[in-house]
C-alpha positions as CSV (number, residue, x, y, z in Angstrom):
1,X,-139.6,53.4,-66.3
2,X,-139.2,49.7,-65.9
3,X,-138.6,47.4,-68.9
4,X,-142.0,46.3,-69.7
5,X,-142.4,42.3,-70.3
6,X,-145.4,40.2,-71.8
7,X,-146.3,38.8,-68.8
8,X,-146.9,42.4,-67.9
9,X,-150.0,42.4,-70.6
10,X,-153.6,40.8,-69.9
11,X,-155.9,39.7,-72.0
12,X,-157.5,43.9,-72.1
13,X,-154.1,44.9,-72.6
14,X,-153.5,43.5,-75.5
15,X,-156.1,44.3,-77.3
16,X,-156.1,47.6,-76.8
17,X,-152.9,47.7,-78.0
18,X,-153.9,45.5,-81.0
19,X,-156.9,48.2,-81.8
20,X,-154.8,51.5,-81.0
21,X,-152.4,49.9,-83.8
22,X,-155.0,49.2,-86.6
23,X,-156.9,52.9,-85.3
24,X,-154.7,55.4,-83.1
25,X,-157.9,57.5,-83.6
26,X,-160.4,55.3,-81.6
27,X,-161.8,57.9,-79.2
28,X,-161.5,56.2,-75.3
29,X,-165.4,55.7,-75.5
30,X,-165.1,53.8,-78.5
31,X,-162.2,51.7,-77.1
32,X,-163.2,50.9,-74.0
33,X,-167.0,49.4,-75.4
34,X,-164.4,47.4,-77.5
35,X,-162.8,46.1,-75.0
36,X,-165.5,45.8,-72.4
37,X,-164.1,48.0,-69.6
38,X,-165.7,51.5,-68.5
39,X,-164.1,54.8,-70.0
40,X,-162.1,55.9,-66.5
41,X,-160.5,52.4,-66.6
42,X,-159.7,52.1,-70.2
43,X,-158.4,55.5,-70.2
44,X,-156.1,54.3,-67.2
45,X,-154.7,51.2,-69.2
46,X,-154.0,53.3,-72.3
47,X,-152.1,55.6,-70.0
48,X,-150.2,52.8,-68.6
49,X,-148.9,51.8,-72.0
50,X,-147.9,55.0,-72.8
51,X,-145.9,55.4,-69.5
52,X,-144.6,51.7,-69.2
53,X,-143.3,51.9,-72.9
54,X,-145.8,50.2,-74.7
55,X,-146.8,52.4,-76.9
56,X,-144.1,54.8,-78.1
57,X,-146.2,57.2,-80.1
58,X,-149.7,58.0,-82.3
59,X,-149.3,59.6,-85.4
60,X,-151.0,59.7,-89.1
61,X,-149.6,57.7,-91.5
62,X,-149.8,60.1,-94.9
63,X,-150.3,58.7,-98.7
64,X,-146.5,59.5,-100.1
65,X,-148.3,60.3,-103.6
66,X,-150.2,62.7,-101.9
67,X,-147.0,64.8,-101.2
68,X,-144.8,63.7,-104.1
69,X,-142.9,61.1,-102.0
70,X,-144.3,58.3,-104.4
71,X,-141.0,56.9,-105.0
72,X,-139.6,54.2,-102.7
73,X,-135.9,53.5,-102.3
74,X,-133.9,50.8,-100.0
75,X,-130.4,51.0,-100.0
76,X,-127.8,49.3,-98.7
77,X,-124.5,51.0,-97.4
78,X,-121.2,49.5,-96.8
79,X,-118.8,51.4,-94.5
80,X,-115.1,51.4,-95.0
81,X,-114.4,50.3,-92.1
82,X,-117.0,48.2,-89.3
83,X,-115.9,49.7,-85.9
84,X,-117.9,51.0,-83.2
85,X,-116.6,54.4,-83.6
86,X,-117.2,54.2,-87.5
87,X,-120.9,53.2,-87.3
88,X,-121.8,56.1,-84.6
89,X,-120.1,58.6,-87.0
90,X,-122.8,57.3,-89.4
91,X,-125.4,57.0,-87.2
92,X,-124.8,60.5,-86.4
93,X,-124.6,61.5,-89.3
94,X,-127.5,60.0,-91.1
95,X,-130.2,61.1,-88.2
96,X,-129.6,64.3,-89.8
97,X,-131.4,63.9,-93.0
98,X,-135.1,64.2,-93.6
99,X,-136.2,62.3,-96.0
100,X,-134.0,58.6,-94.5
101,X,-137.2,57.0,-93.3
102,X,-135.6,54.2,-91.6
103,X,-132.0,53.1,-91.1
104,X,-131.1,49.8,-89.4
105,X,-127.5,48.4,-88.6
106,X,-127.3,44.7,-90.7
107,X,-125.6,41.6,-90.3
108,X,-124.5,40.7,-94.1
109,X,-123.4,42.0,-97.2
110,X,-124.4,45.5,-95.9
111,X,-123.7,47.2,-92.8
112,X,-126.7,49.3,-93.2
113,X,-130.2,49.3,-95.2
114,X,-132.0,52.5,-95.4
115,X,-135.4,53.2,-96.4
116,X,-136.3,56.5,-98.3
117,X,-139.1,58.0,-99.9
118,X,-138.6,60.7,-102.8
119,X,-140.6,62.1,-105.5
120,X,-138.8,60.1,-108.4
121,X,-135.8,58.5,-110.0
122,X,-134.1,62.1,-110.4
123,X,-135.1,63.4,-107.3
124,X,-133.2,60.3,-105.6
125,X,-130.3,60.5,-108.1
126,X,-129.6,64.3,-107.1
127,X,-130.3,63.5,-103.5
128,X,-127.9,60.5,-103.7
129,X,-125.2,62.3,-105.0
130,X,-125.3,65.5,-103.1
131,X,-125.7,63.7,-99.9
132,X,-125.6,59.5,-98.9
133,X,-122.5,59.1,-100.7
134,X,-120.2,62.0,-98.9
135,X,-121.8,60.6,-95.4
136,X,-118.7,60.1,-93.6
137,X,-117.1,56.3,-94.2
138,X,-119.4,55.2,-96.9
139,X,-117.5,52.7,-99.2
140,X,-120.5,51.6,-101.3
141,X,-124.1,51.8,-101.5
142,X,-126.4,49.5,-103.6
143,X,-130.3,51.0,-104.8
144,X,-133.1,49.0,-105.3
145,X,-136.3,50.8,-106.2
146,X,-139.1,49.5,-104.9
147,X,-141.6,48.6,-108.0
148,X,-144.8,47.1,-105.9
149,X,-145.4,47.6,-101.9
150,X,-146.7,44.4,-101.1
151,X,-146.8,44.4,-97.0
152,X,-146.1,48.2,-95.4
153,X,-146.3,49.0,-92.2
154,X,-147.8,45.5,-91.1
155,X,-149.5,45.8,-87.4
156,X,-147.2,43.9,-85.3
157,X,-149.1,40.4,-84.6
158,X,-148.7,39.4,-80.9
């Protein structure tokens, strides 16, 4: 697969990624009328994307109060020590648990942020202490609970 670039993208191109990203759903029919191409060759674009990297995945995005993950938690970790070796033995170790939504390696105060949903205030306090803090080389983490999601999710704009 070879690194895909903007110059690879046409005008068609990007708007089918722009309306794949507001509605993974859109049946091929109803994307290619959008975009004015026939079926077979809109259905050979999307494929494209896919293959060429463009689109990594589709999937629902679910209502967290739906299924008790209403709660939403960033937190910032500090390691005790900021080597290579250190932050894979996190990184490891953190791809193991479920309900980490995101985790991102920071330049800052922090050497990573996470992102977690959970049902509530206990839920994250038991989770907390029964598993982020004994990850291996944690020093200190910091918890901010999210009171208002303002932007979540945002389509990309390109």
């Amino acid at each position: 697969m070879k690194e895909p670039s903007d110059t690879d993208l046409d005008r068609v191109d990007r708007r089918i990624l722009q309306l794949l990203q507001k509605d993974g759903r859109m049946s091929n029919a109803e994307l290619a009328a959008a975009v004015h191409v026939s079926p077979a060759t809109c259905h050979r674009r999307t494929q494209r994307l896919f293959e060429d990297g463009y689109i990594r995945s589709v999937r629902a995005q679910i209502a967290p109060e739906k299924v008790e993950r209403s709660a939403l938690v960033l937190v910032g970790v500090v390691l005790d020590r900021s080597t290579p070796e250190s932050f894979r033995t996190f990184e490891a170790a953190i791809r193991k648990l479920k309900f980490v939504l995101d985790c991102h390696l920071v330049a800052g105060d922090f050497d990573f942020f996470l992102k977690i949903r959970v049902r509530d205030m206990q839920d994250f306090n038991r989770m907390h202490g029964d598993q982020l803090i004994s990850l291996p080389g944690v020093r200190q983490t910091r918890t901010f609970f999210v009171m208002k999601e303002v932007v979540d999710n945002a389509p990309l704009d390109f």
